[in-house]
C-alpha positions, 0 to 999 in steps of 0.5 A: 601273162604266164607266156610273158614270164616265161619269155623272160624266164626263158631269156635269162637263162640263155643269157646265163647259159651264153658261152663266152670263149676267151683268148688270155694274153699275159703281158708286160705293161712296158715293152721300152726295155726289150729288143725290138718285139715281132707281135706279127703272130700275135696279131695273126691269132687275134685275126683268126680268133675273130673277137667281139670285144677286147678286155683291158686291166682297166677299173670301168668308170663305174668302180673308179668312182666307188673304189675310194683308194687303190695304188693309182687313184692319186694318179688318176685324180691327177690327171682328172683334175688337170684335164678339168681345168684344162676344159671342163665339162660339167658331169651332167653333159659327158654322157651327151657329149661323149656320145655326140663326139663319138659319132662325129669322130665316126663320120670323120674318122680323119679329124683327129681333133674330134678323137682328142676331144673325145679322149679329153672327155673320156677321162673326164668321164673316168674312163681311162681305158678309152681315153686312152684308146682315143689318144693313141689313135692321135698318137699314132698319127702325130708320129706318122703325120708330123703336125704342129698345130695339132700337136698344139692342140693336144698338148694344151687340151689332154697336157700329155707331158704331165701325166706320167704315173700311174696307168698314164699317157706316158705308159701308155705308148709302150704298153700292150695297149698301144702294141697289141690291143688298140692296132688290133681294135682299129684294124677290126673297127672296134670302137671301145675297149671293156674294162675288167679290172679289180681293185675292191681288195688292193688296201687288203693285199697291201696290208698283207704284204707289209705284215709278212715283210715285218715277220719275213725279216725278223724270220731271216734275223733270228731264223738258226745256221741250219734253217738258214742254209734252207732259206738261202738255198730256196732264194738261190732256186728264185734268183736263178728263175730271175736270172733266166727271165731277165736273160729272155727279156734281153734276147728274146723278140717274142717275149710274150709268148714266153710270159705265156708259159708255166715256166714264166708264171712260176718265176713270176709267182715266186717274185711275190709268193716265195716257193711253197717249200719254205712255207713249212720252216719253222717261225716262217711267216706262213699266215700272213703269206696266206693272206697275200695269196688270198687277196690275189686270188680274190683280185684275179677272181674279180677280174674273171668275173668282170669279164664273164658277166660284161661279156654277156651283158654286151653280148659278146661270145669271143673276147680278147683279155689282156693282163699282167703276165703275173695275172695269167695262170691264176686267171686261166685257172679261175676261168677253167672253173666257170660254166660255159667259160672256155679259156686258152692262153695265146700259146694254144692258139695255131 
């Protein structure tokens, strides 16, 4: 018995101690409004990182069901609502089913009825990281292989025409899922993407955001000539970083090896978080902009977290996580503080 608690004593701790080692990429969630992007070295650097698994800015089905609001949870009762009566399958079955499909699909990976069925059953499963996996692969194939009947059949089953807010079908054919994460997925015979999102502080980041608008445009009203000369100078510093990210967005094929830059995340953090130096002007709504980092950092935390421990859980030791460009200098951070966690961002990566 004493060698049986050790065993498990033992066991945790190795599982504790796992080294997990993660490539970061910060993204755009929609690629439509650049030139036309060259992801070759991209892809060449996920090859030879050899990851185990992928990590997406998804809500697992687990905290999809007990996060009881968030910016797009209307969005995704939408489309859950509308794909039940599409074809419902009752909660008790999707598991069943899903596992069921999901070995059809494997032993006739050319049916891409099976993948459409299974994508419908994912997202009645709530988990839409998955779901969307599955519809891009019909996707992909539909745009390569016209074919009208199913095309009719996923119009009818998934009704992708009518998802389009929200992380939806409609994103999705522009996002880095479709051209980063799921080519990648299906060249290595991935079969599931992880999700590692957080959405447990959204109300709270929301709450902060309106209190420091409110205070924010009483501050420029009643801010006086000189103090007002110091604001105009420091959003001048800001439009001017604006300006030369949206030049790059309309020149640049390698968009997102710039959105792995310190130069990027700064202009991107002063978007939401203004510049340090004008948090010490008098009647500055410096409180309630300290909460609206708190609450983004807590965000980016959760997500870190999410990732280390469901790394583990699944065993694995190399992971790609794809995030929101804003996202990425806060999560590199977050990650260089966890034990056993190594983290490079793309551009580190030869």
């Amino acid at each position: 018995m004493k060698h049986f608690i050790f065993i498990i004593f033992f066991i945790s701790i190795n599982t504790y101690a796992q080294q997990v080692d993660v490539m970061l990429i910060g993204v755009s969630h929609n690629y439509s409004k650049y030139p036309a992007q060259d992801f070759s070295g991209i892809h060449n650097k996920i090859r030879k990182f050899q990851p185990d698994a992928f990590f997406g800015e998804f809500l697992s089905k687990e905290d999809e069901r007990l996060v009881m609001d968030y910016w797009c949870k209307q969005d995704n009762i939408n489309r859950l609502n509308m794909l039940r009566n599409n074809r419902n399958i009752a909660a008790a079955l999707l598991p069943g089913t899903i596992d069921s499909l999901r070995k059809l699909s494997l032993s006739k990976p050319q049916d891409y009825r099976l993948k459409t069925d299974l994508a419908h059953a994912y997202y009645l499963d709530q988990d839409v990281a998955n779901g969307h996996y599955q519809f891009w692969q019909v996707f992909i194939y539909l745009q390569q292989t016209p074919d009208a009947e199913l095309e009719n059949y996923v119009n009818k089953l998934l009704s992708p025409q009518l998802d389009t807010t929200g992380r939806s079908m409609k994103r999705l054919k522009t996002s880095e899922y479709a051209l980063i994460a799921f080519p990648m997925m299906r060249e290595m015979g991935m079969q599931e993407l992880l999700s590692m999102d957080c959405q447990d502080y959204d109300l709270n980041w929301g709450a902060s955001w309106v209190a420091f608008d409110t205070k924010f445009n009483v501050f420029k009203k009643d801010t006086n000539t000189a103090l007002r000369a110091e604001l105009q100078s420091g959003l001048d510093k800001i439009n001017a970083g604006y300006d030369k990210y949206a030049n790059i967005e309309k020149t640049s094929k390698n968009v997102t090896e710039w959105l792995n830059t310190d130069d990027a995340s700064a202009i991107s953090a002063s978007g939401d978080f203004y510049l340090a130096e004008l948090y010490d002007m008098e009647n500055f709504p410096n409180e309630e902009m300290l909460s609206k980092i708190h609450w983004w950092i807590m965000r980016n935390k959760g997500m870190c977290e999410n990732v280390v421990n469901r790394a583990r859980k699944a065993g694995a030791k190399r992971v790609v996580v794809l995030a929101g460009a804003n996202h990425r200098k806060y999560m590199q951070d977050i990650f260089n503080t966890m034990p056993n966690v190594r983290v490079r961002n793309i551009n580190e990566f030869k």
